[in-house]
C-alpha positions as CSV (number, residue, x, y, z in Angstrom):
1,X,40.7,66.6,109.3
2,X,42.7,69.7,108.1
3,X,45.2,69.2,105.1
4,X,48.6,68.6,106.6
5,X,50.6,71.8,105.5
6,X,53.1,71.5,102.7
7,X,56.3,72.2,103.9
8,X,58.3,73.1,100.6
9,X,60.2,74.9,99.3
10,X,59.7,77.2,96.9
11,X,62.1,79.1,94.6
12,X,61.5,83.0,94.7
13,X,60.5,84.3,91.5
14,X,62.9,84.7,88.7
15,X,64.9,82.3,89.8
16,X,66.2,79.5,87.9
17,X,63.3,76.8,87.0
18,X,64.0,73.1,88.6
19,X,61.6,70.2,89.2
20,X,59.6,70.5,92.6
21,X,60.9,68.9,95.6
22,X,58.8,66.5,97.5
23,X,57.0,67.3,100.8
24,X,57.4,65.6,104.1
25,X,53.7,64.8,104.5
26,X,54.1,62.5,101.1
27,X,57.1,61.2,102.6
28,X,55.6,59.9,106.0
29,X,52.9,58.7,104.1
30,X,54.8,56.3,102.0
31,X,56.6,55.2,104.7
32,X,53.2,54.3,106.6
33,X,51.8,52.5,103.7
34,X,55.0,50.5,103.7
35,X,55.0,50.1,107.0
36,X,51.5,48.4,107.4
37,X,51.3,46.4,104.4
38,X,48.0,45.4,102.3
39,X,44.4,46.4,102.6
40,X,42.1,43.0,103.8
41,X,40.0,43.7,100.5
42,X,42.8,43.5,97.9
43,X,43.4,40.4,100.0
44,X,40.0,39.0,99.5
45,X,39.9,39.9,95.9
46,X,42.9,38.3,94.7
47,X,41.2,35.2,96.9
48,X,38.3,35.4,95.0
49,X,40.1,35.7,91.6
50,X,42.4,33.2,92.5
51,X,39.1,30.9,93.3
52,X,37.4,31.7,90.1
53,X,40.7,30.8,88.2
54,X,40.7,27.4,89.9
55,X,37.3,27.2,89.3
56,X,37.8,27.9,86.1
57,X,40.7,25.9,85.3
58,X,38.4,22.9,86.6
59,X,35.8,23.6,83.6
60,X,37.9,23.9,81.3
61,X,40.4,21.3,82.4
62,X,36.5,19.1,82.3
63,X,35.6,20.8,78.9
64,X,39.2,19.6,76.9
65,X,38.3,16.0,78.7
66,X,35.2,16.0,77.0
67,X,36.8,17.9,73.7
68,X,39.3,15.4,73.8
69,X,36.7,12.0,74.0
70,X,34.7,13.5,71.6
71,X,37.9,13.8,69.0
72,X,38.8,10.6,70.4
73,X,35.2,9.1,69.3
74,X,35.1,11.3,66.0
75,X,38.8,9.6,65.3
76,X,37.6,6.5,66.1
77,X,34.7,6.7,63.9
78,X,36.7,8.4,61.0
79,X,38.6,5.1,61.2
80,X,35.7,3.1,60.9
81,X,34.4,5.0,58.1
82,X,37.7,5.1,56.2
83,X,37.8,1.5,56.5
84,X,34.6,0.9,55.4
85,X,35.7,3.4,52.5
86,X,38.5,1.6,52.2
87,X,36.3,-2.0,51.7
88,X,34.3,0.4,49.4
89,X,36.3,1.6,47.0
90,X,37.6,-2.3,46.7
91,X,34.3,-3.0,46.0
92,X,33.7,-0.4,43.6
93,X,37.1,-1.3,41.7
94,X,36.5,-5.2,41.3
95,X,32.8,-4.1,40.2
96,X,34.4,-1.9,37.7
97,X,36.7,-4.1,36.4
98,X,34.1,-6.7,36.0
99,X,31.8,-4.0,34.7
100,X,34.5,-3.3,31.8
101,X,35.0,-6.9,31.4
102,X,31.4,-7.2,30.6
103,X,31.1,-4.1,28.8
104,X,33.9,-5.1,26.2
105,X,32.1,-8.5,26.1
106,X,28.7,-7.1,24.8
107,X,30.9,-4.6,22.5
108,X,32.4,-7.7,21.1
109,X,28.5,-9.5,20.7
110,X,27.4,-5.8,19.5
111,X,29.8,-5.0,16.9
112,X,29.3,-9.0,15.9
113,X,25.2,-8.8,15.6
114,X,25.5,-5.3,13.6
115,X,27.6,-7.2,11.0
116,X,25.3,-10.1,11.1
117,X,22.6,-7.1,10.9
118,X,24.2,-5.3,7.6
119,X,24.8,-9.2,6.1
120,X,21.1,-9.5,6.5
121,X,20.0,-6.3,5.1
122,X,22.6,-7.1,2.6
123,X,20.6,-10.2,1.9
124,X,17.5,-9.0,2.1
125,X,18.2,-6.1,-0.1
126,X,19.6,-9.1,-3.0
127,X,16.4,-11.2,-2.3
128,X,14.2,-7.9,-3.2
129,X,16.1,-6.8,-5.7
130,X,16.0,-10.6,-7.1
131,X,12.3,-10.8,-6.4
132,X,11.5,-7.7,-8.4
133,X,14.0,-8.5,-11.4
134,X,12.0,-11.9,-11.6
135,X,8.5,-9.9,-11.6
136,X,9.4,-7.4,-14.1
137,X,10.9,-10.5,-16.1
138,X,7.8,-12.8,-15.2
139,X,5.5,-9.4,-16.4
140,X,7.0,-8.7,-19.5
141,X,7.1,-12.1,-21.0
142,X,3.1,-12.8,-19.9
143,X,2.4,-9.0,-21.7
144,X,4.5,-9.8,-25.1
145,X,2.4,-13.3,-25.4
146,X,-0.3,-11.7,-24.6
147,X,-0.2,-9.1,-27.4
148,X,1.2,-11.9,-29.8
149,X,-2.2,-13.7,-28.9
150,X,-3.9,-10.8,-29.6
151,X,-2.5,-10.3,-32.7
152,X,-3.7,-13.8,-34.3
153,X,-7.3,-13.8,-32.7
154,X,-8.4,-10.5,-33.4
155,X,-9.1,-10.0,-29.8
156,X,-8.0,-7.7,-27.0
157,X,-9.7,-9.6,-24.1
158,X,-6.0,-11.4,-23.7
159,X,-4.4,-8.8,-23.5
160,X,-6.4,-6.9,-21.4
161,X,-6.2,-9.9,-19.1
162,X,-2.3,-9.6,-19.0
163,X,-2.5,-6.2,-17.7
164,X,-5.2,-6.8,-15.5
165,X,-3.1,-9.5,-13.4
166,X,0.3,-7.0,-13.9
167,X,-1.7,-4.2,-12.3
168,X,-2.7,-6.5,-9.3
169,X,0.5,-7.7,-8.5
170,X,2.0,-4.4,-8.9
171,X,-0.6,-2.8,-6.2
172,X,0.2,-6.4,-4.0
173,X,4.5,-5.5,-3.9
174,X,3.9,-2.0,-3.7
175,X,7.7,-1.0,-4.5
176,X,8.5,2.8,-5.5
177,X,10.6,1.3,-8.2
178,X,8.0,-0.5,-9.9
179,X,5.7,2.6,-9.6
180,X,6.1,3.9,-13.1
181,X,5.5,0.5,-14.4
182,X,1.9,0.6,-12.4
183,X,1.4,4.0,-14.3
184,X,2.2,2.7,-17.3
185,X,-0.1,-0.3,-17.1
186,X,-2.9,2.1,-16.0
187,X,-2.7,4.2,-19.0
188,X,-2.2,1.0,-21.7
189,X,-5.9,-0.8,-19.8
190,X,-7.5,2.8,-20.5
191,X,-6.4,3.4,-24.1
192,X,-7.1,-0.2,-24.7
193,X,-10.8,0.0,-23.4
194,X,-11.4,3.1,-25.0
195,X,-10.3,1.5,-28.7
196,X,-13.6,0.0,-30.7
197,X,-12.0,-3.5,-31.9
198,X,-13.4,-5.6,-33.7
199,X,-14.5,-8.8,-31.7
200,X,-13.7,-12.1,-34.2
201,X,-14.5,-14.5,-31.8
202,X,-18.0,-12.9,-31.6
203,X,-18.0,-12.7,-35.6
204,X,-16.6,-16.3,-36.0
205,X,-19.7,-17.6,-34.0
206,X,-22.1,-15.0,-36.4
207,X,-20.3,-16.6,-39.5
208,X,-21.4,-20.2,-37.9
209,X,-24.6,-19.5,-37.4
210,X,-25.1,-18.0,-40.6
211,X,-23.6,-21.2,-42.2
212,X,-26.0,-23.3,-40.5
213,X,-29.0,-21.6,-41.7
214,X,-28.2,-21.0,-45.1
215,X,-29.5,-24.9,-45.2
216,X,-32.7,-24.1,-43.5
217,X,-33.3,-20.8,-46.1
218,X,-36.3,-21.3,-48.8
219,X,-35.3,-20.2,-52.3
220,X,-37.3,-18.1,-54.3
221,X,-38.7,-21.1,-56.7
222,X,-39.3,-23.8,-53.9
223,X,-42.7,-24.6,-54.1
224,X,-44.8,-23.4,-50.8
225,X,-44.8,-25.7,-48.1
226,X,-48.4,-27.4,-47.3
227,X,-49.8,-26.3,-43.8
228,X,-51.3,-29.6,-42.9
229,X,-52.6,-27.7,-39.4
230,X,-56.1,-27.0,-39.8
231,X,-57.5,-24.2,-38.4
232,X,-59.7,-25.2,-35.6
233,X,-63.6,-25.4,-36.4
234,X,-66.0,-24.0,-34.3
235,X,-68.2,-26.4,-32.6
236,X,-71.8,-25.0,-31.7
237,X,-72.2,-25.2,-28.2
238,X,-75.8,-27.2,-28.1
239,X,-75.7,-30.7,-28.3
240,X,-77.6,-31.1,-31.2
241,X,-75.5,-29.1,-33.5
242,X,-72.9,-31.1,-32.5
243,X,-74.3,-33.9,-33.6
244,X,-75.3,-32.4,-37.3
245,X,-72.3,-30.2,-37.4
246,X,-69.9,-32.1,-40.3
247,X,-70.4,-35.5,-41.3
248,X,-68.1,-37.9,-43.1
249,X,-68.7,-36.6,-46.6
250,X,-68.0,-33.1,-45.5
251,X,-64.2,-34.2,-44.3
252,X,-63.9,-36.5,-47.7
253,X,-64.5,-33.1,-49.9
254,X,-62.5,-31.2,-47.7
255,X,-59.5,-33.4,-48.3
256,X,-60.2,-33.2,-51.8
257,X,-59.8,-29.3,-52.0
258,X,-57.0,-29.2,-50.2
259,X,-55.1,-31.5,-52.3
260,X,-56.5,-29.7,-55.6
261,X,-55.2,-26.3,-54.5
262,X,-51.3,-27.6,-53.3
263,X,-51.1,-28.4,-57.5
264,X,-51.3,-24.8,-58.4
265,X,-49.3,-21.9,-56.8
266,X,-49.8,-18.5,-57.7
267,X,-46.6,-16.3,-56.7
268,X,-44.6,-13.2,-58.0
269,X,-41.1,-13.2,-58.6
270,X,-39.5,-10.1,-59.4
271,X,-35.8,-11.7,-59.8
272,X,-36.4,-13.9,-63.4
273,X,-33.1,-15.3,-62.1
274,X,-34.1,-16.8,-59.2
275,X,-37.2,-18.9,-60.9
276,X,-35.0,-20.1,-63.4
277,X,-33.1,-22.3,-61.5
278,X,-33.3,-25.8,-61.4
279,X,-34.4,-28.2,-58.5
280,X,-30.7,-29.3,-59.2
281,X,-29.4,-26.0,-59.2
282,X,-30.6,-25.0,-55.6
283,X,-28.0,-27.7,-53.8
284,X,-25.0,-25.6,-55.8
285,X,-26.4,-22.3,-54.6
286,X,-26.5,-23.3,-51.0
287,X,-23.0,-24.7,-50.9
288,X,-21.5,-22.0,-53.0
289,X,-23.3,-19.2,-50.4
290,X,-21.7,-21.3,-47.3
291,X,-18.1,-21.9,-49.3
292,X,-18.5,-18.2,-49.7
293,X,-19.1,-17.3,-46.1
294,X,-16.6,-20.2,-44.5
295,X,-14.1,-18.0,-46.9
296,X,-15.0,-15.0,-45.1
297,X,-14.8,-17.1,-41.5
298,X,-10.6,-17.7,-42.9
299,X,-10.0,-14.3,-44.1
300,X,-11.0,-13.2,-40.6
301,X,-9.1,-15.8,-39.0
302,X,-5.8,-14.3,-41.1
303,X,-7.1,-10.7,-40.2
304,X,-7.7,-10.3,-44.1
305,X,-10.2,-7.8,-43.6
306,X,-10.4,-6.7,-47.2
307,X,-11.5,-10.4,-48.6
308,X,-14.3,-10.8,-45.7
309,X,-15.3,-7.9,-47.0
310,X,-15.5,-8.7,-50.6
311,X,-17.0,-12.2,-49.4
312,X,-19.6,-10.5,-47.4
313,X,-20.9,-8.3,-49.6
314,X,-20.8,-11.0,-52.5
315,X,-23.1,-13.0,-49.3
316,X,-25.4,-10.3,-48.7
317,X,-26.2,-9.8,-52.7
318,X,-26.8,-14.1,-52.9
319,X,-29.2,-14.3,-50.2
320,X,-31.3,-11.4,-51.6
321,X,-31.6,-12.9,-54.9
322,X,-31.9,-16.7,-54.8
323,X,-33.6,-16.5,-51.2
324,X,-36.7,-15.8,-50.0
325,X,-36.1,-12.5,-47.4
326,X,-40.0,-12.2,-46.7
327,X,-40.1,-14.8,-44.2
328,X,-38.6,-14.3,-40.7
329,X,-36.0,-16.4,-40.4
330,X,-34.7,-14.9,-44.1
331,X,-35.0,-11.3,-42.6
332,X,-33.4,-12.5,-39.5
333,X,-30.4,-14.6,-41.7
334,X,-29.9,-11.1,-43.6
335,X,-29.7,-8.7,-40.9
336,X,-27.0,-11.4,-39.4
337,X,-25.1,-11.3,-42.5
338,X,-25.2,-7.2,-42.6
339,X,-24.2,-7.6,-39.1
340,X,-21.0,-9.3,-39.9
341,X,-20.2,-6.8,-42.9
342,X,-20.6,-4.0,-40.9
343,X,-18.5,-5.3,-38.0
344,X,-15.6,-6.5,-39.8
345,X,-13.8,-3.7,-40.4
346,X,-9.8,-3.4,-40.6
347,X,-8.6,-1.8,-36.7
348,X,-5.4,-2.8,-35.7
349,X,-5.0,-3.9,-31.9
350,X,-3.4,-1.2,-29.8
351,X,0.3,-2.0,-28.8
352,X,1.3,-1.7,-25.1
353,X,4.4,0.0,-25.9
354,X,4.3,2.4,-22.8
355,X,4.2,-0.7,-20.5
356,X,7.0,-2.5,-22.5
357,X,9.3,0.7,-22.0
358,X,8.4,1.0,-18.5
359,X,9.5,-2.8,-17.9
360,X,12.6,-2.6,-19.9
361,X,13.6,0.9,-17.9
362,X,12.8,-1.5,-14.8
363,X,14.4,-4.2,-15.6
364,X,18.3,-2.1,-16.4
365,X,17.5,-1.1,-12.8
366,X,17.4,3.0,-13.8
């Protein structure tokens, strides 16, 4: 088809400039589109869209039903569950207020059993305290008659005794307070044991014994005593020595002899003193030699060291002069008697002052 021609008009050049008129071709064509209305596709589209809108609608008009019974459910359920929340929390508060209830209730037995708590360690604390006043008291008083004991018998076994038990129950309470006390004790036991003391008891029982045998020592002039034991014979082993070996006669002139040499006794004496004394004289000697040592025996009792000293001595110089020291039990009754002199010698007992102090520092509670 050929393009319809344009039929306008145009302005010659250098005319005046105006908008450009339309054609008569545009014109007829207008009026035919007017004229025969829509296309059948437009038509069918708008049907189509019009269809997919409905269709459309539908779903969605299903989807909100379902949105909606969903929310209605969810709401429904949010309900529920806020009830329930609801029940909860009413729950919850009466379990608190009992909760608080009970918990000012056990405040109330707490605060109550920790001042029962600090009355008992109150107590206890008292009792101890107590207890270890009445040891320290109980300790002291056993030590001080102890050392007073001491004092009069010459010995230190009683009052190493004393501190012996103090130690032990010291280790047995084991209280930091009493430790310097324990020290104390310690040191006192060691210096004690390390002291040489003279041991009276053991000297009183020498001083007996040498009183008893001052009765049983021969004096220089005391005639010999006869040995009546004879020494055994010798018997020849055949029969018929036996028979000839002593007869009658032979005993009869052995009696005889024996008798004739107990009259005469040959012996030196080279203290003139001793042989001079009467058969009267000996009883004096022996109870003025036992007066002597039972005055010794009381010096020692008063811890008069000086006078059993003297005594002793004056002992020593007696039974070497008036008494025979060649036979054993004089030898044995002298070195006794030297025994004593050289053991009775003036040591004083060692104090326990270290302990005292301890016990008195104790006992002012410092």
């Amino acid at each position: 088809m050929k393009p319809e021609q344009d039929d306008t008009y145009q302005l010659p050049p250098g005319g005046p400039k105006t908008e450009p008129l339309v054609s008569a071709s545009e014109l007829n064509r207008a009026d035919r589109v007017h004229v025969t209305g829509p296309s059948p596709w437009w038509m069918r589209s708008i049907g189509v869209l019009a269809v997919v809108g409905v269709v459309g609608s539908g779903l969605m008009w299903v989807k909100l039903s379902g949105i909606q019974e969903q929310l209605a459910r969810q709401s429904a359920d949010s309900g529920s569950q806020a009830t329930q929340a609801r029940m909860t929390s009413k729950q919850a508060e009466e379990l608190a207020r009992e909760t608080a209830a009970r918990l000012s209730v056990t405040d109330a037995k707490l605060s109550e059993v920790a001042l029962q708590r600090s009355q008992l360690e109150e107590l206890m604390q008292s009792l101890s305290r107590s207890r270890d006043e009445n040891l320290v008291v109980d300790i002291e008083s056993a030590i001080r008659l102890a050392q007073q004991q001491a004092q009069l018998t010459g010995s230190v076994q009683p009052l190493l005794a004393a501190l012996n038990s103090a130690e032990q129950r010291l280790i047995k309470v084991a209280q930091p307070r009493l430790a310097p006390v324990l020290r104390a004790v310690t040191r006192d036991m060691e210096r004690i044991k390390a002291t040489a003391v003279a041991d009276t008891p053991a000297l009183l029982f020498k001083l007996d014994e040498l009183v008893r045998a001052v009765d049983r020592l021969p004096l220089l002039n005391a005639v010999g005593v006869v040995n009546t034991e004879k020494p055994p014979q010798v018997v020849p082993a055949t029969s018929w020595a036996k028979a000839i070996s002593m007869g009658w006669w032979e005993k009869v002139m052995s009696d005889v002899w024996d008798d004739a040499k107990n009259l005469i006794r040959v012996s030196r004496i080279d203290k003139p003193e001793a042989s001079m004394l009467a058969p009267d004289q000996s009883y004096f000697v022996r109870e003025n030699l036992k007066l002597r040592l039972l005055n010794a025996r009381l010096g020692l009792l008063a811890r008069h060291f000086d006078v059993v000293q003297s005594d002793m001595k004056q002992a020593n110089d007696d039974l070497a002069q008036y008494f025979d020291m060649q036979t054993r039990q004089g030898q044995t009754t002298l070195a006794l008697a030297r025994e004593v002199l050289a053991q009775s010698k003036q040591i004083e007992i060692p104090r326990v002052d270290d302990t005292i102090a301890a016990l008195t520092t104790a006992a002012a509670g410092r």
